[in-house]
C-alpha positions as CSV (number, residue, x, y, z in Angstrom):
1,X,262.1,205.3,124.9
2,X,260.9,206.0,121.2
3,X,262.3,202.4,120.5
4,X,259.3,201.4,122.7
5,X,257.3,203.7,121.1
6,X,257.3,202.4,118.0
7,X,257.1,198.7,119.3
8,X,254.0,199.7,121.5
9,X,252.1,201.3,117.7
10,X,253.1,198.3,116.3
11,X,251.3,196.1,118.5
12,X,248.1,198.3,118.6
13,X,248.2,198.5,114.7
14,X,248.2,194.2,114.7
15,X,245.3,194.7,117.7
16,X,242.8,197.0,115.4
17,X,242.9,194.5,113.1
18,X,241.7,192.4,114.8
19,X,239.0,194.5,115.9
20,X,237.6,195.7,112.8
21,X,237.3,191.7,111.7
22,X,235.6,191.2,114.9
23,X,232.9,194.3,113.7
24,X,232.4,192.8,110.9
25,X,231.4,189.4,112.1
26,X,228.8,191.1,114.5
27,X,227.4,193.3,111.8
28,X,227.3,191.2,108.9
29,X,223.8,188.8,110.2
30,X,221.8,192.3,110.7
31,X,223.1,193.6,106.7
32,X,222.4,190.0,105.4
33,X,218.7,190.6,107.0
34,X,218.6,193.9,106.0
35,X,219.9,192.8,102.0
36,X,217.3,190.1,102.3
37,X,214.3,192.1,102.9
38,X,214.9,194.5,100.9
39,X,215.3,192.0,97.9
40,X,212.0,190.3,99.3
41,X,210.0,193.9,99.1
42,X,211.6,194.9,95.8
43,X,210.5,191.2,94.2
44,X,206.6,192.0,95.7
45,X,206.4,195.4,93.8
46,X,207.5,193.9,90.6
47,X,204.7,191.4,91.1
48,X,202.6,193.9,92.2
49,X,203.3,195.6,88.8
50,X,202.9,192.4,86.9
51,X,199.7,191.3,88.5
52,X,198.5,195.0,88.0
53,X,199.3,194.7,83.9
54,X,197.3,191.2,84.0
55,X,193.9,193.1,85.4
56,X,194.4,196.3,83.4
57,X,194.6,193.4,80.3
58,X,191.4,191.5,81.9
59,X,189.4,194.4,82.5
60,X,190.0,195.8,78.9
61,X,189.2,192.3,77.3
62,X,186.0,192.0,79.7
63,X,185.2,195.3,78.4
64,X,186.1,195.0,74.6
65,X,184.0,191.7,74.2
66,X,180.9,193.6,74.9
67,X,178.3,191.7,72.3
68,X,181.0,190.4,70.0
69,X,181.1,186.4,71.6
70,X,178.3,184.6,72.1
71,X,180.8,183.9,75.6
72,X,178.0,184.2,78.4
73,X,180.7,184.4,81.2
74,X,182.8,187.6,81.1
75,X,184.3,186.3,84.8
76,X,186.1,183.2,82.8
77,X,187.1,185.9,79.8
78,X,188.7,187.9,82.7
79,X,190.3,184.8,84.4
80,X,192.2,182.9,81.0
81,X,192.9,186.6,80.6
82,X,195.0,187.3,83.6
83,X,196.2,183.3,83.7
84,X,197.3,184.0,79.9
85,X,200.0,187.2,80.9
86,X,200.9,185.2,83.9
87,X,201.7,181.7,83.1
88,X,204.0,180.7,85.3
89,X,202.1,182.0,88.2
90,X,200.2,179.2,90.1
91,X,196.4,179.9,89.2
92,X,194.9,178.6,92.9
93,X,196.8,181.7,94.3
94,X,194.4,184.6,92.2
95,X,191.2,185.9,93.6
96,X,189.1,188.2,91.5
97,X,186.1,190.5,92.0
98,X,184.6,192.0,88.6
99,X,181.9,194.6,88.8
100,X,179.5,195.4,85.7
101,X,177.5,198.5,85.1
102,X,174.3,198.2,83.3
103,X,173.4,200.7,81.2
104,X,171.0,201.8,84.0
105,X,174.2,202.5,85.8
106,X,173.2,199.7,88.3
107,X,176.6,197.8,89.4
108,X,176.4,194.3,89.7
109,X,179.3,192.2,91.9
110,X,180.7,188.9,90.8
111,X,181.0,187.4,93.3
112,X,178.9,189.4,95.8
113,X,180.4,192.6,96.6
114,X,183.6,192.3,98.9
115,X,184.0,188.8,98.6
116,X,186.8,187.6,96.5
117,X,186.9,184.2,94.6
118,X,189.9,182.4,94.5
119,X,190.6,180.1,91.6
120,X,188.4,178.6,88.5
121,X,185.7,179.0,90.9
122,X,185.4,182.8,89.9
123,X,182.7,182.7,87.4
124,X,179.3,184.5,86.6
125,X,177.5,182.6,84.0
126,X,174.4,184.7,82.5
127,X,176.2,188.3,83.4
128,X,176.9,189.2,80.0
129,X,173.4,190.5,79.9
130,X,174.1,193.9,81.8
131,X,177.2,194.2,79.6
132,X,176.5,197.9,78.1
133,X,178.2,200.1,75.5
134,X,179.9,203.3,77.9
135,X,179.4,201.6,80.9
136,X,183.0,200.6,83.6
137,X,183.7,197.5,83.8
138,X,185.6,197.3,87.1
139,X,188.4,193.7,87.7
140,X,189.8,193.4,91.0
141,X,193.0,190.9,91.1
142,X,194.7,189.7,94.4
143,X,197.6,187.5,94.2
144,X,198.8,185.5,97.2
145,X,202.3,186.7,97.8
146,X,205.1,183.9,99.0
147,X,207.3,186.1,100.8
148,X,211.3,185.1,101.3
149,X,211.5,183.7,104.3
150,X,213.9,185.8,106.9
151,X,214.9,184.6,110.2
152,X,212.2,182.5,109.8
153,X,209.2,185.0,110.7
154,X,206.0,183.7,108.8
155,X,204.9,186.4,106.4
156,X,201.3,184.8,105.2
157,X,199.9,187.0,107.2
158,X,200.2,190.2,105.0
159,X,197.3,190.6,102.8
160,X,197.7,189.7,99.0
161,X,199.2,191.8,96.4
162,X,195.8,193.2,94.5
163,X,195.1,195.8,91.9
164,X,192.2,197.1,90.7
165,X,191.6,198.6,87.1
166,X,188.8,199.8,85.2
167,X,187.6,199.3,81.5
168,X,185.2,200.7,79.6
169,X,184.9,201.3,75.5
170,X,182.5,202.7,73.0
């Protein structure tokens, strides 16, 4: 009887091995998927991050230029700006805002005010007037994201990646 015993553990020992190969063939597509997204999210923060240095950099030379250029387009000083600290980036996927205070304390929108302008066609030639001494300048940059594709789910529906940073010197 324990001679069969111990031929019976035998067996079930060769049987769970089986088994836990088995568990690892059904879990491994979901950890994949999981390891996947999580390597997609972590790669759109550190754009995130990268596109939010570019506008802090834009916003600060918009800002800095004030009356030092005869430059009459601050937008296009923004733009090469970002472009420069991003150069591998494709330059059709930016969109930028830019608002100007006046020293009135008026803000004025480039382009109009919740619109963004993707491209070289962000521009505002003949803004640099209400460029002011004191005054925020205010660069908003979105940056259209290409997600990793997972199980082939199409992800250009999320919104872009966009920062917005303020500027302003004496």
């Amino acid at each position: 009887m324990r001679r069969w015993r111990i031929r019976f553990k035998h067996r079930l020992s060769w049987i769970e091995d089986g088994s836990v190969l088995l568990e690892f063939a059904i879990i491994l597509p979901a950890l994949l998927v999981a390891l996947m997204w999580t390597l997609s999210v972590a790669m759109a923060f550190y754009s995130l991050q990268q596109v939010s240095n570019a506008c802090s950099s834009g916003a600060l030379a918009v800002a800095s230029n004030r009356g030092f250029s005869n430059d009459d387009d601050p937008c296009a000083l923004a733009r090469s700006t970002v472009t420069g600290m991003l150069p591998n980036w494709t330059p059709a996927n930016f969109g930028y805002r830019i608002s100007i205070t006046d020293s009135g304390g008026n803000a004025h929108y480039f382009p109009a005010q919740g619109a963004l302008s993707y491209g070289s066609a962000f521009t505002c030639s003949g803004s640099s007037q209400y460029l002011a001494p004191n005054e925020p300048v205010a660069l908003t940059v979105s940056f259209r994201y290409t997600w990793v594709p997972i199980l082939s789910v199409n992800w250009s529906n999320l919104p872009p990646l966009t920062s917005t940073e303020g500027a302003s010197v004496e």
